[in-house]
C-alpha positions in Angstrom: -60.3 -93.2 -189.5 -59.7 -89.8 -188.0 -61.7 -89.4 -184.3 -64.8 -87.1 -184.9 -64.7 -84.5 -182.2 -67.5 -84.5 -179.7 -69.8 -81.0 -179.6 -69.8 -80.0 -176.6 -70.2 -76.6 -175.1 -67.5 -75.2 -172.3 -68.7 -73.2 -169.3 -67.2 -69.9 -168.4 -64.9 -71.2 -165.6 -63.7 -73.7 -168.5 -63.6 -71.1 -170.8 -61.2 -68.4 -168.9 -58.8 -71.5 -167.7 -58.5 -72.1 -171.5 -58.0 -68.7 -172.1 -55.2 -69.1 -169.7 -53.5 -72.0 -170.0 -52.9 -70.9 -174.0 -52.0 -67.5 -173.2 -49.3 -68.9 -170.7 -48.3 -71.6 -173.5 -48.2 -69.6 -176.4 -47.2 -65.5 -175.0 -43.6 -65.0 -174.7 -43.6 -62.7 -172.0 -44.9 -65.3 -169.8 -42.0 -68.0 -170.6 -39.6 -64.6 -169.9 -41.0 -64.0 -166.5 -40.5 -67.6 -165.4 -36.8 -68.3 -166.6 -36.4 -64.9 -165.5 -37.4 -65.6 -161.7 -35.6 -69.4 -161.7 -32.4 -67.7 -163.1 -32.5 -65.1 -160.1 -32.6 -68.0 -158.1 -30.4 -69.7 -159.2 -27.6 -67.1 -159.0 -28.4 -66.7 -155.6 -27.3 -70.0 -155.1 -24.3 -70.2 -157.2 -23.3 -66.7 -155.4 -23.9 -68.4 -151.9 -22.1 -71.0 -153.2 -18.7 -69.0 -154.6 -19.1 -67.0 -151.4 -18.2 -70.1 -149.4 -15.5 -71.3 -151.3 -14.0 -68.2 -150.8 -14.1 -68.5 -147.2 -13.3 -71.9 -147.3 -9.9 -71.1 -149.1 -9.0 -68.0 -146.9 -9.9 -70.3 -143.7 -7.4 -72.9 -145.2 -4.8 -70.9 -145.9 -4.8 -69.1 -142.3 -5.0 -72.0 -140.8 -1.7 -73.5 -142.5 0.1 -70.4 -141.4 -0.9 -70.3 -137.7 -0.7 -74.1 -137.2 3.3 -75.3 -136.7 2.2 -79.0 -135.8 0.4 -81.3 -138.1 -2.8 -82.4 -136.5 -4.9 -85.8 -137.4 -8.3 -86.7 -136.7 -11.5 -85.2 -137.8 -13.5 -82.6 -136.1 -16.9 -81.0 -135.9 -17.9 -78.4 -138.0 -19.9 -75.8 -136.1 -20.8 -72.0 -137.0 -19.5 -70.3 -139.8 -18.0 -73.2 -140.8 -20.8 -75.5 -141.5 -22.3 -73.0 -142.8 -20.1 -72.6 -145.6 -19.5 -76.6 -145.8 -23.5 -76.7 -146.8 -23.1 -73.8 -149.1 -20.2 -74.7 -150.6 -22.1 -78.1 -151.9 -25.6 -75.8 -153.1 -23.5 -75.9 -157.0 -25.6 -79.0 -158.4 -29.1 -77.3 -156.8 -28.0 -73.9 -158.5 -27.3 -75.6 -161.9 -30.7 -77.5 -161.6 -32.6 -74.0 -161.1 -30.5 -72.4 -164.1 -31.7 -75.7 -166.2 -34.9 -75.3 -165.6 -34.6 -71.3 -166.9 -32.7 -72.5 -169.8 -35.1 -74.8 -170.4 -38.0 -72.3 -170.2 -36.6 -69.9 -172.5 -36.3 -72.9 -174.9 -39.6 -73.8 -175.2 -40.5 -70.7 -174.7 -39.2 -69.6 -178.2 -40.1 -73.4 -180.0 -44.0 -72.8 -178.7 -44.4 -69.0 -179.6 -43.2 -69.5 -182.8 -44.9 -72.7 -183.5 -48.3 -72.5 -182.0 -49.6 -75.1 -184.1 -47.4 -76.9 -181.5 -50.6 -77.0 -179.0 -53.4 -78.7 -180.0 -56.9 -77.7 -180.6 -57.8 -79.5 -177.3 -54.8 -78.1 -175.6 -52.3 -80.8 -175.6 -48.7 -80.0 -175.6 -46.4 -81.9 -178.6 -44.9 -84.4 -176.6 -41.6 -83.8 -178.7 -40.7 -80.5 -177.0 -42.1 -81.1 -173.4 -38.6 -83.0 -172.4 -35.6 -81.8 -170.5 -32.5 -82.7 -173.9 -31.9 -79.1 -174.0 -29.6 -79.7 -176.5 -32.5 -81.0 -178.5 -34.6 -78.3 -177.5 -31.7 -76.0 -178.5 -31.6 -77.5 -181.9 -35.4 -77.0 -182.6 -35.1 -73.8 -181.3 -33.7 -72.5 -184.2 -29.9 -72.2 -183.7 -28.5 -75.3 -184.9 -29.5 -77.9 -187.9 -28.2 -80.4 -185.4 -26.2 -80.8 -182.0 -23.1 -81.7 -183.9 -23.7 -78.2 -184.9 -23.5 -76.8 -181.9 -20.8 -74.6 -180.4 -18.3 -76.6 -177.7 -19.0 -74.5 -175.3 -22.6 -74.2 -175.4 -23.1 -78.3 -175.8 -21.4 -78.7 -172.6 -23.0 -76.4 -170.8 -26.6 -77.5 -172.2 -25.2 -81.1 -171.4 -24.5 -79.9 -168.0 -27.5 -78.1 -167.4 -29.3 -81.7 -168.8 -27.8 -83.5 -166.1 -28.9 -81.6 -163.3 -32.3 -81.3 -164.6 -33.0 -85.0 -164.4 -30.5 -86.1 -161.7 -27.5 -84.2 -160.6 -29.6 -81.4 -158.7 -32.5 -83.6 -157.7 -31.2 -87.2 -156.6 -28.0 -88.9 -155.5 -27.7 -91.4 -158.5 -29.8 -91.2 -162.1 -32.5 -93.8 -162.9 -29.9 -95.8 -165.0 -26.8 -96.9 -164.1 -24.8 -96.0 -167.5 -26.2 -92.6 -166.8 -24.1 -92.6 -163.5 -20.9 -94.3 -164.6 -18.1 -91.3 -165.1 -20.7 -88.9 -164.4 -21.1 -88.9 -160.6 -19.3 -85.2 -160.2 -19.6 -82.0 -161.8 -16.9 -79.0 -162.1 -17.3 -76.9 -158.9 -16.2 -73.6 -160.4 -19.6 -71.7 -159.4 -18.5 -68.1 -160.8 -17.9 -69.9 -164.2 -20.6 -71.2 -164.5 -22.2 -67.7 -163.8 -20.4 -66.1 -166.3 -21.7 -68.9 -168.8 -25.1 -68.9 -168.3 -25.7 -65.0 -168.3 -23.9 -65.3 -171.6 -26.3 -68.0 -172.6 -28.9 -66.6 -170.7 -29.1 -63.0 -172.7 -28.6 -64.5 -176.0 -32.0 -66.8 -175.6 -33.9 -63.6 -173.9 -33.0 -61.0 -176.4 -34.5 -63.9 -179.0 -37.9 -64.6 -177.1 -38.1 -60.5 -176.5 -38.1 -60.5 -180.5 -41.0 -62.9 -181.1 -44.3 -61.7 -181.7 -46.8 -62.6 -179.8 -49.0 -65.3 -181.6 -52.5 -65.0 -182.6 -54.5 -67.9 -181.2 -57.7 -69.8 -181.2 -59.0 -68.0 -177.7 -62.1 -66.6 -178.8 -62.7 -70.0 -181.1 -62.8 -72.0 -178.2 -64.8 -69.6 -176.2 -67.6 -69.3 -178.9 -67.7 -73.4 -178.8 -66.1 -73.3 -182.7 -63.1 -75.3 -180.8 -63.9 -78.0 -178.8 -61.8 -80.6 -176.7 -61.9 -84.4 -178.4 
């Protein structure tokens, strides 16, 4: 039997955080603005991160040139050095913050198109609110299915997936299959630039196409809508 919803009247505080939380769910100017701001941060990562490796290399390769002798031991890094040791390791943090964009942009485009996606009493469909973004990707609208998928782009979604839920967060996943042949990731920061703009661009230009919804605002606020 279906549940009979409850009449009940919202006040205006109520009301205005409805207003809100829809216009942030369904508008898709507001998904833009925060892939936007997580991609920016990310790149400033991966950037810090190339940056490093770059000075890395240079400091190896002057240092093999200078030194005659070979020396053992280990030392401590100090300086410069340490800092581009810490930078040089910022890759899985970067790729978590370029997820999360990806990700936005994503669900971005599956809730603006699909508003029936958020219920009358403001729930989210639970089928589009996890990190697969290769699912996500598919329900988006450019694939039938992830088999479908370019190579290139599966990876990098895969990649991106990984660093959402472990890679950029933790030092192993919650399972160990999850862990086993998947404890390291390329370390070719500027790539992986290059791959997400690319990516990037293609899912902006499609959520700065997208109308923006009409919605059930002024329902709810007249008390025509009402949570369960």
């Amino acid at each position: 039997m279906k549940k009979q919803k409850k009449t009940k009247n919202w006040d205006s505080k109520t009301i205005a955080d409805a207003e809100q939380f829809e216009a942030r769910v369904l508008i898709p100017g507001m998904w833009r603005i925060q892939a936007r701001q997580l991609m920016r941060a990310a790149f400033k990562l991966l950037k810090d991160c190339s940056t490093a490796q770059d000075h890395t290399i240079r400091r190896l390769i002057e240092m093999s040139s200078v030194h005659r002798e070979q020396t053992s031991g280990s030392r401590r890094l100090q300086g410069q050095e340490l800092e581009d040791y810490e930078d040089s390791n910022l890759l899985p943090i970067g790729l978590l913050l370029a997820g999360f964009a990806i990700e936005n942009q994503l669900k971005g485009i599956i809730f603006s198109k699909n508003p029936e996606l958020l219920s009358e009493n403001l729930e989210l469909n639970k089928q589009y609110t996890r990190h697969e973004l290769n699912k996500l990707y598919c329900a988006a609208g450019f694939a039938k299915n992830i088999n479908e998928i370019d190579s290139a782009t599966r990876i990098l979604l895969d990649r991106l997936t990984k660093a959402i839920v472990w890679q950029g967060r933790y030092t192993f996943p919650l399972h160990f299959e999850n862990f086993r042949g998947n404890r390291t990731i390329p370390c070719n920061p500027q790539k992986e630039m290059d791959d997400l703009l690319k990516l990037y661009n293609k899912l902006d230009n499609t959520l700065s196409q997208i109308p923006i919804p009409s919605t059930n605002m002024q329902e709810r606020a007249s008390g025509k809508i009402v949570p369960t």
